[in-house]
TILUMMI-58041 format. One record per residue: residue in one letter; residue number from 1; x, y, z of N, C-alpha, C in turn. Coordinates in steps of 0.05 Angstrom, whole numbers, plus 32768, in hexadecimal, padded with zeros to 4 digits. Each point is the difference from the previous one (the first is absolute). Layout:
<r><resn>a</resn><resi>NUM</resi><n_xx>X</n_xx><n_yy>Y</n_yy><n_zz>Z</n_zz><ca_xx>X</ca_xx><ca_yy>Y</ca_yy><ca_zz>Z</ca_zz><c_xx>X</c_xx><c_yy>Y</c_yy><c_zz>Z</c_zz></r>
...
END
This chain:
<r><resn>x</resn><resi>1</resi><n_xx>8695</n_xx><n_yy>895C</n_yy><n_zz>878F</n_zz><ca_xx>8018</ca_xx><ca_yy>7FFB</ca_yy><ca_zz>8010</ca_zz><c_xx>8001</c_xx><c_yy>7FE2</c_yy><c_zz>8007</c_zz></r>
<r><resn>x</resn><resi>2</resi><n_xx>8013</n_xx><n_yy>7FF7</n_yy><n_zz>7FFD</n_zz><ca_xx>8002</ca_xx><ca_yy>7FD8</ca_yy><ca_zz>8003</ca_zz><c_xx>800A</c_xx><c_yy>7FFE</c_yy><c_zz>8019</c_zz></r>
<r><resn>x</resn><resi>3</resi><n_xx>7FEB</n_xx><n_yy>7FEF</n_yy><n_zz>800F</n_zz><ca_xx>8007</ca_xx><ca_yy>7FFA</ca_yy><ca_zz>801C</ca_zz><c_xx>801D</c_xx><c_yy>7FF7</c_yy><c_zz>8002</c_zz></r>
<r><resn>x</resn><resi>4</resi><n_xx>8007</n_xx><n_yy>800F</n_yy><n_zz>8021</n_zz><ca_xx>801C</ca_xx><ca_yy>7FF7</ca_yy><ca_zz>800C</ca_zz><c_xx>7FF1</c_xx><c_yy>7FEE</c_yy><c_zz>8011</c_zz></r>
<r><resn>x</resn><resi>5</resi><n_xx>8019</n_xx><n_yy>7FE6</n_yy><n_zz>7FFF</n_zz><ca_xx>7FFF</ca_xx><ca_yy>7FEB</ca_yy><ca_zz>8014</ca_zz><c_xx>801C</c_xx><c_yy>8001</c_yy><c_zz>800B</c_zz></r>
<r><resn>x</resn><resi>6</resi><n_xx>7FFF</n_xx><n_yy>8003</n_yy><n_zz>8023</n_zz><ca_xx>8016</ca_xx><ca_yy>7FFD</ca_yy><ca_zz>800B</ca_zz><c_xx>800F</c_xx><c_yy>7FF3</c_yy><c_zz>8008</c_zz></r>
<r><resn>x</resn><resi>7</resi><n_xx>7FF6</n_xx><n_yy>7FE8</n_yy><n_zz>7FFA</n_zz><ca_xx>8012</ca_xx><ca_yy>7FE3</ca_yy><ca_zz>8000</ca_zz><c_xx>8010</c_xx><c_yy>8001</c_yy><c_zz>7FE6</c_zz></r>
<r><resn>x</resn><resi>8</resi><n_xx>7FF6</n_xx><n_yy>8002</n_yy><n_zz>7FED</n_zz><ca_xx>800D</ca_xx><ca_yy>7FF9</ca_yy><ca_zz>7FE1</ca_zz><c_xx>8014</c_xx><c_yy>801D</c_yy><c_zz>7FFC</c_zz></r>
<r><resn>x</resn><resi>9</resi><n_xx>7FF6</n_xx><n_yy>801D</n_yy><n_zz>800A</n_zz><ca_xx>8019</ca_xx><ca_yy>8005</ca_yy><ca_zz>8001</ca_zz><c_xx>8010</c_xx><c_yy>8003</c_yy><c_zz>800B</c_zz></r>
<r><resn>x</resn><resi>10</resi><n_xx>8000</n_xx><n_yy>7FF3</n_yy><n_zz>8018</n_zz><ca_xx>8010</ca_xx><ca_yy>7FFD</ca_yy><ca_zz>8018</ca_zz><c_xx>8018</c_xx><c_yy>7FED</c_yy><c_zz>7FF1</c_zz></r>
<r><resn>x</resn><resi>11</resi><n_xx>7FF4</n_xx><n_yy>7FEB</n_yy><n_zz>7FF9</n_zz><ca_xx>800C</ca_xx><ca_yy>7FE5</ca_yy><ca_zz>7FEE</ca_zz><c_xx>8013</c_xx><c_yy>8010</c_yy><c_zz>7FEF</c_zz></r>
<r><resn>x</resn><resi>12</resi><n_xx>7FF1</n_xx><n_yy>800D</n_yy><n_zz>7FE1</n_zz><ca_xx>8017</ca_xx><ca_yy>800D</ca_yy><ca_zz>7FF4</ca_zz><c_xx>8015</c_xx><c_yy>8011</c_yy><c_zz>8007</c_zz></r>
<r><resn>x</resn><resi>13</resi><n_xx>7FEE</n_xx><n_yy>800D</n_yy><n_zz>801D</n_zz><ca_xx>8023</ca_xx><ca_yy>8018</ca_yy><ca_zz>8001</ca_zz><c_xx>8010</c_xx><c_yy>7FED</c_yy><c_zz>8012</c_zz></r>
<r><resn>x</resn><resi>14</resi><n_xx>7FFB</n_xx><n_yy>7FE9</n_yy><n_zz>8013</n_zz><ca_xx>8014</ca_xx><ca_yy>7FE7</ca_yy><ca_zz>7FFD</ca_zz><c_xx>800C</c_xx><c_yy>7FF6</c_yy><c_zz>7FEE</c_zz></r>
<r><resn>x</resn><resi>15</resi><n_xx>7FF2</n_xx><n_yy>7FF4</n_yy><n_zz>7FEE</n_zz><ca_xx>800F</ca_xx><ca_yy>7FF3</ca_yy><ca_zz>7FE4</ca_zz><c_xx>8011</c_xx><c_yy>8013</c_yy><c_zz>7FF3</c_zz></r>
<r><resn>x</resn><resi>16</resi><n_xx>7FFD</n_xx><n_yy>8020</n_yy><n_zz>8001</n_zz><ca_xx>8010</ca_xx><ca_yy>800C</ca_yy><ca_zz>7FF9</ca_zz><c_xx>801A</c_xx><c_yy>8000</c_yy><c_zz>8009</c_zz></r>
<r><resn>x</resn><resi>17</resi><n_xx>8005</n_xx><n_yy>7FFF</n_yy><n_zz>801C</n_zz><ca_xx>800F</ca_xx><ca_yy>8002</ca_yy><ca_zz>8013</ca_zz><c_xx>8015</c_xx><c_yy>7FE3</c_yy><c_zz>7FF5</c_zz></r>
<r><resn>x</resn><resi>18</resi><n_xx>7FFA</n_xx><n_yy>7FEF</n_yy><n_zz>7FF1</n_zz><ca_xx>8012</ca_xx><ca_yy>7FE3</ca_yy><ca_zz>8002</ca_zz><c_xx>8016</c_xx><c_yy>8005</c_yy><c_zz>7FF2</c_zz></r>
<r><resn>x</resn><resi>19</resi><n_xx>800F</n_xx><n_yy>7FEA</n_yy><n_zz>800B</n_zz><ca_xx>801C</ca_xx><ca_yy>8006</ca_yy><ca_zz>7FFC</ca_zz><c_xx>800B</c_xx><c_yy>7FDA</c_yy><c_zz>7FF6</c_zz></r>
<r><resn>x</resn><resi>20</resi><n_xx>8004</n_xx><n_yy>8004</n_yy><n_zz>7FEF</n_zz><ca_xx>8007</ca_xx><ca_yy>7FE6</ca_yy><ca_zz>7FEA</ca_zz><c_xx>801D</c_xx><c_yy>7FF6</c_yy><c_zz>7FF9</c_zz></r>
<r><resn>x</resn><resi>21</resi><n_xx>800A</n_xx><n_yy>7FE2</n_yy><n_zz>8007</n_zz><ca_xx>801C</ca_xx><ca_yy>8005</ca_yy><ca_zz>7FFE</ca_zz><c_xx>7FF9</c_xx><c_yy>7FDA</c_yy><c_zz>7FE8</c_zz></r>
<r><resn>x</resn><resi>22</resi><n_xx>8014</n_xx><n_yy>8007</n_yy><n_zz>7FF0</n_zz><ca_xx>8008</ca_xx><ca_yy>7FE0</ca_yy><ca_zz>7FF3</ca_zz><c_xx>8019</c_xx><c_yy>7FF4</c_yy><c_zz>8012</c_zz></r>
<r><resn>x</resn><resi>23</resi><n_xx>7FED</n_xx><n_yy>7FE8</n_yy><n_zz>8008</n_zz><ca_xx>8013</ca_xx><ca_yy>7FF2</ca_yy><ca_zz>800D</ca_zz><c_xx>8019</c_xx><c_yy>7FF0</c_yy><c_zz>7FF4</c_zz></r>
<r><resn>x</resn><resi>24</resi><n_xx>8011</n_xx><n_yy>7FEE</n_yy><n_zz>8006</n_zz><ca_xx>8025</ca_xx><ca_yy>7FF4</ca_yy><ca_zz>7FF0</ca_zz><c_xx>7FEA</c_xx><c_yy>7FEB</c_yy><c_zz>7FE8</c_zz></r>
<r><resn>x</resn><resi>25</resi><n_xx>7FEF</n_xx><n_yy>7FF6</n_yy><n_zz>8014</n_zz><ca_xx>7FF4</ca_xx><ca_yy>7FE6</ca_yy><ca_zz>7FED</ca_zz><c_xx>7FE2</c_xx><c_yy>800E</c_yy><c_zz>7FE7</c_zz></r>
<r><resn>x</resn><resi>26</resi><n_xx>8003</n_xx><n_yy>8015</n_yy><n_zz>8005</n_zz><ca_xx>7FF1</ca_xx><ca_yy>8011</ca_yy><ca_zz>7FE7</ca_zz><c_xx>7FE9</c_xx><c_yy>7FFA</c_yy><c_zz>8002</c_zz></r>
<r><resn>x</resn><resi>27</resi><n_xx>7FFA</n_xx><n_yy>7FFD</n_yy><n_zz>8019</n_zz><ca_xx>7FDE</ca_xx><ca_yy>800C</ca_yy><ca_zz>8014</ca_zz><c_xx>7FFF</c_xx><c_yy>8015</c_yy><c_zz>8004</c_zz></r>
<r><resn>x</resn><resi>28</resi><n_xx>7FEB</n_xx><n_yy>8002</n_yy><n_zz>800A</n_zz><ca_xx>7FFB</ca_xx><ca_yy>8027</ca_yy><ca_zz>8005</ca_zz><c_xx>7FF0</c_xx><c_yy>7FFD</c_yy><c_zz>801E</c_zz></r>
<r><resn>x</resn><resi>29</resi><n_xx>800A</n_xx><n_yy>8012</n_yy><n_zz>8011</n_zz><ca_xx>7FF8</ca_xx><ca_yy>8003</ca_yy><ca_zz>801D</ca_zz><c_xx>7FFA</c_xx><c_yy>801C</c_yy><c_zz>8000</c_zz></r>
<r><resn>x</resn><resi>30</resi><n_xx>7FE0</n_xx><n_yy>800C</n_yy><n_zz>800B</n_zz><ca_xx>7FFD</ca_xx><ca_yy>8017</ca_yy><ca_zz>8007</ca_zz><c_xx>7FFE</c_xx><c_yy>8002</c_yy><c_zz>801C</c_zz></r>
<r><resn>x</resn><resi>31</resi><n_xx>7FFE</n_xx><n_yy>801E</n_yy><n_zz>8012</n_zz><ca_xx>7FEE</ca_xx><ca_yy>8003</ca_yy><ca_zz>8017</ca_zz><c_xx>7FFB</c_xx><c_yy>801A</c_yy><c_zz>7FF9</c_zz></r>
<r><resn>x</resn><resi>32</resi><n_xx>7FE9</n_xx><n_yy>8008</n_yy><n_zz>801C</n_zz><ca_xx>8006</ca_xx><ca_yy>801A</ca_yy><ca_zz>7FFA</ca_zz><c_xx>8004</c_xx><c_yy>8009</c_yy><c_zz>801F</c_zz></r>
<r><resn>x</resn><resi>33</resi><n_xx>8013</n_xx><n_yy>8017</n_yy><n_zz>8006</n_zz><ca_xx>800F</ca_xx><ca_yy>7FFE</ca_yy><ca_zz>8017</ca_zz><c_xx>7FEA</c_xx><c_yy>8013</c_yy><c_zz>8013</c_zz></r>
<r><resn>x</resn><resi>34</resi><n_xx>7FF2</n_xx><n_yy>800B</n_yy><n_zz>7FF8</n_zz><ca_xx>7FF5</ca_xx><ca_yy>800A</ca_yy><ca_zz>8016</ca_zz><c_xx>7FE5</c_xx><c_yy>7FE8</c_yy><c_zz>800F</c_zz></r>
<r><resn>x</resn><resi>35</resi><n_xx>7FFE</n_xx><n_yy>7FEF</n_yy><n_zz>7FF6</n_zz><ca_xx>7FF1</ca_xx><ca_yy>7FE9</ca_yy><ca_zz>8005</ca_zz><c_xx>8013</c_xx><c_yy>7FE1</c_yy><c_zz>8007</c_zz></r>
<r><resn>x</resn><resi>36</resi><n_xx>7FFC</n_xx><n_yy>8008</n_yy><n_zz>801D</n_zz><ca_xx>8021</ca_xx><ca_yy>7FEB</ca_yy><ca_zz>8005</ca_zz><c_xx>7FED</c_xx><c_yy>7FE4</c_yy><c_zz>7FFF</c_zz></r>
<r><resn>x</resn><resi>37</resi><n_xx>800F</n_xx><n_yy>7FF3</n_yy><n_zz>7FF8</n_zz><ca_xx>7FFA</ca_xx><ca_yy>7FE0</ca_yy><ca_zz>7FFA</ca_zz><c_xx>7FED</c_xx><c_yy>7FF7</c_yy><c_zz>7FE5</c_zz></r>
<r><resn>x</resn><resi>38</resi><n_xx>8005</n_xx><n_yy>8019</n_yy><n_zz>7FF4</n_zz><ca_xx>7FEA</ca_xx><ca_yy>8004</ca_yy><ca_zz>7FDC</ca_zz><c_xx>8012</c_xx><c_yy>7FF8</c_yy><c_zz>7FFB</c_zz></r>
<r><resn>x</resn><resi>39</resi><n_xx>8009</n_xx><n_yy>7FE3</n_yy><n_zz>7FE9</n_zz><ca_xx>801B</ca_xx><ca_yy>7FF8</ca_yy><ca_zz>7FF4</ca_zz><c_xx>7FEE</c_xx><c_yy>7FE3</c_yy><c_zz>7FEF</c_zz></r>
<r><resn>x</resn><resi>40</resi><n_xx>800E</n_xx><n_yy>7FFF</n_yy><n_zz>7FE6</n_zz><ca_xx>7FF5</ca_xx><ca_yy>7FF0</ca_yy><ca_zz>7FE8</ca_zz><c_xx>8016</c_xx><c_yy>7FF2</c_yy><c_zz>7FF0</c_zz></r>
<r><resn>x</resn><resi>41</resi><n_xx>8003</n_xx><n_yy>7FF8</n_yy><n_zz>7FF1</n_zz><ca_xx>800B</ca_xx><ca_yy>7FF2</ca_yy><ca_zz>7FEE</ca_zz><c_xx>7FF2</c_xx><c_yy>7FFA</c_yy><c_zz>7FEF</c_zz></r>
<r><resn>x</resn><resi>42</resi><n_xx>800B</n_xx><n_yy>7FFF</n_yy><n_zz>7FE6</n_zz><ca_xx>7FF5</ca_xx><ca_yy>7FEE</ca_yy><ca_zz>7FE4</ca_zz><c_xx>8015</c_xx><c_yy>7FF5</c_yy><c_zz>7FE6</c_zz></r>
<r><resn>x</resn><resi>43</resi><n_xx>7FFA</n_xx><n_yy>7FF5</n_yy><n_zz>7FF3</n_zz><ca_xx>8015</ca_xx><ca_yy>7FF6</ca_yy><ca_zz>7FF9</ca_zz><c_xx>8006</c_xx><c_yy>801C</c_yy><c_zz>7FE1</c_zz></r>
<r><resn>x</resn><resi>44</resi><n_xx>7FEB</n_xx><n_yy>800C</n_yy><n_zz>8001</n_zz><ca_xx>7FFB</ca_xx><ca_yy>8018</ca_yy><ca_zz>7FE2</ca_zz><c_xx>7FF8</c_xx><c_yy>801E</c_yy><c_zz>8010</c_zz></r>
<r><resn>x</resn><resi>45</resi><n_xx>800B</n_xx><n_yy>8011</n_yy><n_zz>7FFF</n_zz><ca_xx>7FFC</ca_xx><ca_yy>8020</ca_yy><ca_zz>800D</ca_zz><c_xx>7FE2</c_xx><c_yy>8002</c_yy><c_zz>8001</c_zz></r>
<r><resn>x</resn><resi>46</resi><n_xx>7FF0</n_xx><n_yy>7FF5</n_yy><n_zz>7FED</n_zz><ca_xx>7FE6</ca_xx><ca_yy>8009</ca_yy><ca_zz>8000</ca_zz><c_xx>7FE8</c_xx><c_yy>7FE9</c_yy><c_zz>8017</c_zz></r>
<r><resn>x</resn><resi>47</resi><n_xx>8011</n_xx><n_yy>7FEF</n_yy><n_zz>8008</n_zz><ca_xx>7FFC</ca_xx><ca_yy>7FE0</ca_yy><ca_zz>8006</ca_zz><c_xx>7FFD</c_xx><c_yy>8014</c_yy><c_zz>8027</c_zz></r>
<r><resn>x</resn><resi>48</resi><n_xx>801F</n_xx><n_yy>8000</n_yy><n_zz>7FFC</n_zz><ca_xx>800F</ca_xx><ca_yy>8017</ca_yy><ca_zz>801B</ca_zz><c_xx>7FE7</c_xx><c_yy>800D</c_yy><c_zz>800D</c_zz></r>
<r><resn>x</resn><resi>49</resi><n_xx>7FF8</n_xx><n_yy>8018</n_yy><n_zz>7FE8</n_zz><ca_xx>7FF3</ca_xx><ca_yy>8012</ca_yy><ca_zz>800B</ca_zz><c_xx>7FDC</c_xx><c_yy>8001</c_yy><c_zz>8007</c_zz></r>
<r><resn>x</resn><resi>50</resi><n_xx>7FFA</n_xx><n_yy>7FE6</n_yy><n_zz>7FEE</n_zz><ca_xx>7FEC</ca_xx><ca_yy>7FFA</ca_yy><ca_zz>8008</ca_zz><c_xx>8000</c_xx><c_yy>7FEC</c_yy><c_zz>801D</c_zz></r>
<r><resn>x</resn><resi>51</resi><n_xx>8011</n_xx><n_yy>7FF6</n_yy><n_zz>8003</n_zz><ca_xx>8004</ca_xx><ca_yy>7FF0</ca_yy><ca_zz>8017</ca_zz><c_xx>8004</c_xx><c_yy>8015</c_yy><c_zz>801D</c_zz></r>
<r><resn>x</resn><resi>52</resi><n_xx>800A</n_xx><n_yy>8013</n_yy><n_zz>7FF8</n_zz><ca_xx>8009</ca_xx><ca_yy>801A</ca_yy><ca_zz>8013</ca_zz><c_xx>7FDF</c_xx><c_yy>800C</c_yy><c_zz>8008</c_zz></r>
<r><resn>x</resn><resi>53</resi><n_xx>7FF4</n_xx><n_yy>800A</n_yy><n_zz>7FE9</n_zz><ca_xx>7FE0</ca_xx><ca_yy>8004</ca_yy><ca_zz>8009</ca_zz><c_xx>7FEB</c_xx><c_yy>7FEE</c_yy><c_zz>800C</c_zz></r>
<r><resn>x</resn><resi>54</resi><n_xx>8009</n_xx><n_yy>7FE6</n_yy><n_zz>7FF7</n_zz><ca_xx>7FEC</ca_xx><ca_yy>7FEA</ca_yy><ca_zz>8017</ca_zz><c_xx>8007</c_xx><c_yy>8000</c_yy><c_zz>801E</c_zz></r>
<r><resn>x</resn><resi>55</resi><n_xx>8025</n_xx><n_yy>8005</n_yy><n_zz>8000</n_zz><ca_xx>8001</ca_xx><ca_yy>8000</ca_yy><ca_zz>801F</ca_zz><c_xx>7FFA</c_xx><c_yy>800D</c_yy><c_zz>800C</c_zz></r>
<r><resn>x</resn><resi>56</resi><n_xx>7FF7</n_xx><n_yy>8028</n_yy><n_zz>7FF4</n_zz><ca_xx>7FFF</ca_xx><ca_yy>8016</ca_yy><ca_zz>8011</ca_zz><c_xx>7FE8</c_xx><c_yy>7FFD</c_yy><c_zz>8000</c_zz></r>
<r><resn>x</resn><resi>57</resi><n_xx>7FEC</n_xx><n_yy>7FF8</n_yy><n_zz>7FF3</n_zz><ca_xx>7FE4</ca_xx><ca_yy>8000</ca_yy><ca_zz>8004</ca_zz><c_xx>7FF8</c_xx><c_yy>7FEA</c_yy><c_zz>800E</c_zz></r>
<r><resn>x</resn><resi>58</resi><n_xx>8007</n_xx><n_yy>7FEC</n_yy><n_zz>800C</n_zz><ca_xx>8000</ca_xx><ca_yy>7FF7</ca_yy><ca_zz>8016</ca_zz><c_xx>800B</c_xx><c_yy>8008</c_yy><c_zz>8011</c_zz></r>
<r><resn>x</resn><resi>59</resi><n_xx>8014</n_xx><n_yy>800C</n_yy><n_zz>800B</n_zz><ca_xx>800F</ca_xx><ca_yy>8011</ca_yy><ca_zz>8011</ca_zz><c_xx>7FEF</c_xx><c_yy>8014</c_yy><c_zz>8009</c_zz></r>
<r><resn>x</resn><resi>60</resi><n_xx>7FF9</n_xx><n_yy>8011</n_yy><n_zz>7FE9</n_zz><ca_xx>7FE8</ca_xx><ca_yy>8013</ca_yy><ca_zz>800B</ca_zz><c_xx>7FE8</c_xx><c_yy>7FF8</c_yy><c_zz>8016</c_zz></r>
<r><resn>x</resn><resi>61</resi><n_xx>7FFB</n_xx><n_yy>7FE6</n_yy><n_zz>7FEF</n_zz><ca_xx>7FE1</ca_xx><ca_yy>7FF4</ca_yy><ca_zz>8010</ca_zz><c_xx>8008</c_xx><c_yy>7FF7</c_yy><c_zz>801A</c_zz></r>
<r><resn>x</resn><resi>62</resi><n_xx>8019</n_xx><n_yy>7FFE</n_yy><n_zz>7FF7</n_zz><ca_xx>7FFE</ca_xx><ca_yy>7FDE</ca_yy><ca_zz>8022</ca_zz><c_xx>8005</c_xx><c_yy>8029</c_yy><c_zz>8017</c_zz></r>
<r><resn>x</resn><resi>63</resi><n_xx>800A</n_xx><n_yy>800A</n_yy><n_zz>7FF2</n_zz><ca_xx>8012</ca_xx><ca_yy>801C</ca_yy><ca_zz>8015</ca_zz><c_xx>7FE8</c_xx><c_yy>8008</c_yy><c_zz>8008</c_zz></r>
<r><resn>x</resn><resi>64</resi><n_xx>7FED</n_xx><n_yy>800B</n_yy><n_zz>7FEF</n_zz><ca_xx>7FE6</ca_xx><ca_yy>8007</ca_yy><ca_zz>800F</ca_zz><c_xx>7FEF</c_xx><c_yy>7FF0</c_yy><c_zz>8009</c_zz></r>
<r><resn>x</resn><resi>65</resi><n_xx>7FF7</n_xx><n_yy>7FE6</n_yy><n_zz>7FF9</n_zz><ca_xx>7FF5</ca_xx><ca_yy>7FF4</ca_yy><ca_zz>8015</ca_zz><c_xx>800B</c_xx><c_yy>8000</c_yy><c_zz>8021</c_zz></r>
<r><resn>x</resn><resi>66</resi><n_xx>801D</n_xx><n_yy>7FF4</n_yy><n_zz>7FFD</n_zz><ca_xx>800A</ca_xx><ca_yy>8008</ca_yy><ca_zz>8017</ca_zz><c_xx>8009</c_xx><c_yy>8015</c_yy><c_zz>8015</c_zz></r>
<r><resn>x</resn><resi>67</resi><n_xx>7FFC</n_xx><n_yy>8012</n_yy><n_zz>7FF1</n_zz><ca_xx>8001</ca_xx><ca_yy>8019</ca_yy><ca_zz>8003</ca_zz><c_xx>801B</c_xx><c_yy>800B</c_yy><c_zz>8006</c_zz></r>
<r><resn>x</resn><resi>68</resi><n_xx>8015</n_xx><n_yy>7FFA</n_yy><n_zz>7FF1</n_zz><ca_xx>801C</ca_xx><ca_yy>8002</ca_yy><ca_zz>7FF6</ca_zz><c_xx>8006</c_xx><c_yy>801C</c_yy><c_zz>7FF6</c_zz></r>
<r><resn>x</resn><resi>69</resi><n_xx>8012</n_xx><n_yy>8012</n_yy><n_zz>8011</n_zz><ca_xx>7FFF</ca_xx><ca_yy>8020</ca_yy><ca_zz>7FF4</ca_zz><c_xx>800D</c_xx><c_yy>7FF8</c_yy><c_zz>7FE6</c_zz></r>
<r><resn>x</resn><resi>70</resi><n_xx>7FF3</n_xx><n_yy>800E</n_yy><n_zz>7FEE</n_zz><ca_xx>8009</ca_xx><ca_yy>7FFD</ca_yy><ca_zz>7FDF</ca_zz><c_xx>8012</c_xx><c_yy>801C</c_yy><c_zz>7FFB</c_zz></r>
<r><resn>x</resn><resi>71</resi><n_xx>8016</n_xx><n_yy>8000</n_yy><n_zz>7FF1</n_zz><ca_xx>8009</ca_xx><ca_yy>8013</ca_yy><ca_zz>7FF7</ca_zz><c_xx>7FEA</c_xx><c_yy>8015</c_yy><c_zz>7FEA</c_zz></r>
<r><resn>x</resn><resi>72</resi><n_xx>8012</n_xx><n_yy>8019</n_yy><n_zz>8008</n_zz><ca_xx>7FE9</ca_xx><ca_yy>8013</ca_yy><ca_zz>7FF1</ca_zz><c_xx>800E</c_xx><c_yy>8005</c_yy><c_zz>7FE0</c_zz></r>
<r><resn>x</resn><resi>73</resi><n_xx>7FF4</n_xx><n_yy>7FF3</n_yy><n_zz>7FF0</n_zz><ca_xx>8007</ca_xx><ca_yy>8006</ca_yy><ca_zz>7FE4</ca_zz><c_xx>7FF7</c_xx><c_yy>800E</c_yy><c_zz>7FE7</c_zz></r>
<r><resn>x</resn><resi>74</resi><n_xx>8012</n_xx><n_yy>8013</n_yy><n_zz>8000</n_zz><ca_xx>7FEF</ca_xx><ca_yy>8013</ca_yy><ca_zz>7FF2</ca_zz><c_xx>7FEB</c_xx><c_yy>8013</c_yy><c_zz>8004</c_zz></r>
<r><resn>x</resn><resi>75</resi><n_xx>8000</n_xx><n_yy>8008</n_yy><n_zz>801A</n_zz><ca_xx>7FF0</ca_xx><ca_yy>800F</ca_yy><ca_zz>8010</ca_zz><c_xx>7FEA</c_xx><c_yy>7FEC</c_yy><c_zz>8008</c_zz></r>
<r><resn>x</resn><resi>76</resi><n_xx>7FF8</n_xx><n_yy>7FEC</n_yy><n_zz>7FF8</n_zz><ca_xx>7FF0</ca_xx><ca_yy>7FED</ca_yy><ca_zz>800A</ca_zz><c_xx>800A</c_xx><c_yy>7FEE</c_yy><c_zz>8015</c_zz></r>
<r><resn>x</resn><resi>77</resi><n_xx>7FED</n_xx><n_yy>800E</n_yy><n_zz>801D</n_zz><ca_xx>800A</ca_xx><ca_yy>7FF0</ca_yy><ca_zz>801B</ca_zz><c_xx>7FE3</c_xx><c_yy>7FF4</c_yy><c_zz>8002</c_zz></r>
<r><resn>x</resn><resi>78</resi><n_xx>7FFE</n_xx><n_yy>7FE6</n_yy><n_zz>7FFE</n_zz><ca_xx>7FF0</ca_xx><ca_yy>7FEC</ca_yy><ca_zz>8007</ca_zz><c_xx>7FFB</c_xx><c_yy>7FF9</c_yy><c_zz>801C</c_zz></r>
<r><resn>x</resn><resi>79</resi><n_xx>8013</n_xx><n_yy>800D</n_yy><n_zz>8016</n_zz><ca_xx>7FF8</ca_xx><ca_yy>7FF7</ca_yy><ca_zz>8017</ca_zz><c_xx>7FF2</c_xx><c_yy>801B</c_yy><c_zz>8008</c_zz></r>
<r><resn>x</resn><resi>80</resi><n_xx>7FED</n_xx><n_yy>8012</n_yy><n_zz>8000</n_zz><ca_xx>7FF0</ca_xx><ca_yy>800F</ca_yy><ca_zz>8000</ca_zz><c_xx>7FE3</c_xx><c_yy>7FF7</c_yy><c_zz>8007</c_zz></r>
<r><resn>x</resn><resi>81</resi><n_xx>7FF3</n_xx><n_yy>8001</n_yy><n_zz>800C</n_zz><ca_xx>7FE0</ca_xx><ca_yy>7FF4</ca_yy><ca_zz>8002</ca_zz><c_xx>7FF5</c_xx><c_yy>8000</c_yy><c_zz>7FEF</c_zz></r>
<r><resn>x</resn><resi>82</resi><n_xx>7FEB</n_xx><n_yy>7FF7</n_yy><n_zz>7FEE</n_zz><ca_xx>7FF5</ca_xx><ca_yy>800C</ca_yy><ca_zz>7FEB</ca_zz><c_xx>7FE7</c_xx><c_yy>800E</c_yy><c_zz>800A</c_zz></r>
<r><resn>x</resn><resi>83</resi><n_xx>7FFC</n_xx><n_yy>8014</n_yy><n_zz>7FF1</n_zz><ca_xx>7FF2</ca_xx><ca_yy>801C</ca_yy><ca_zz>8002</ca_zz><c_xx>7FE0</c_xx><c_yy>7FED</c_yy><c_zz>7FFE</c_zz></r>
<r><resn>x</resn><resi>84</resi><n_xx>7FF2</n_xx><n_yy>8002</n_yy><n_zz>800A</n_zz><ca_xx>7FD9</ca_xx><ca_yy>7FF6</ca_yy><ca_zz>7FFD</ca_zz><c_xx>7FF1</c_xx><c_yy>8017</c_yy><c_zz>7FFF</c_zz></r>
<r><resn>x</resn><resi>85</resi><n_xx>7FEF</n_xx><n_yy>8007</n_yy><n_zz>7FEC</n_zz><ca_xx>7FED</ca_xx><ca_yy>800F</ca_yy><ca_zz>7FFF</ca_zz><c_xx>7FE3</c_xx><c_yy>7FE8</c_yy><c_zz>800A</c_zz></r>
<r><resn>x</resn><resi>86</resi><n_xx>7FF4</n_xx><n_yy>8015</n_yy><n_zz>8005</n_zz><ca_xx>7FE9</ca_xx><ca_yy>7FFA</ca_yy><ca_zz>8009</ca_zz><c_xx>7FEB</c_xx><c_yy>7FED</c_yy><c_zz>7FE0</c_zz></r>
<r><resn>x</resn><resi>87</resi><n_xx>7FEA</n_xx><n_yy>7FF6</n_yy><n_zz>8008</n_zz><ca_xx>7FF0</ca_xx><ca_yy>7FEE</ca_yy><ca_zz>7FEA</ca_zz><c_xx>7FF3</c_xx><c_yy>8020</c_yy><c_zz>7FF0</c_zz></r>
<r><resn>x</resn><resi>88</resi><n_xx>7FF7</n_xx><n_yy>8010</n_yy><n_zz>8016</n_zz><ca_xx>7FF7</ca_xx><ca_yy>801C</ca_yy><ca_zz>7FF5</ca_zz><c_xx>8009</c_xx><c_yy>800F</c_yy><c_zz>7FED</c_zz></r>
<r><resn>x</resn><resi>89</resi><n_xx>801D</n_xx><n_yy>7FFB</n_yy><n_zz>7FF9</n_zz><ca_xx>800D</ca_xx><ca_yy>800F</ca_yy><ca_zz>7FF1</ca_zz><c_xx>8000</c_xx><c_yy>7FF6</c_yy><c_zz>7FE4</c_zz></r>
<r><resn>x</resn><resi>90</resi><n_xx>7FF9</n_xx><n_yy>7FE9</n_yy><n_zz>8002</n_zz><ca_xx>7FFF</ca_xx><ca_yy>7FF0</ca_yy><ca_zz>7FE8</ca_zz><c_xx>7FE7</c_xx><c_yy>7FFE</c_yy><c_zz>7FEE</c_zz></r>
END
């Protein structure tokens, strides 16, 4: 079974969520709306959307360091404690 990581799919069922428009001057602007202030530009859709994933993955970091309630995406709510097992269990 291939490990789940809950950051990366927290990220894709975000990136899933984006919403992509071509701008008059034939740039491309994404966000994705349940992540208010996630918003990118590039001058090529693929330019866009990779620019869209550097912002939310800093968004993510700076949200949890600060401890910023994050939207729950995709059944993945990040503001939850994380669960600690003991060293024994390991």
């Amino acid at each position: 079974m291939p490990a789940k990581y809950i950051l990366s799919e927290y990220l894709e069922q975000a990136m899933s969520e984006a919403l992509y428009d071509k701008l008059e001057d034939g740039t491309f602007t994404g966000k994705i709306p349940a992540c208010k202030g996630v918003i990118a530009f590039g001058t090529t859709l693929r330019e866009c959307e990779d620019e869209l994933r550097s912002t939310l993955e800093d968004w993510i970091l700076v949200g949890l360091k600060l401890g910023h309630p994050l939207p729950v995406i995709g059944g993945i709510d990040l503001n939850k404690e994380p669960i600690r097992e003991s060293v024994d269990a390991v």
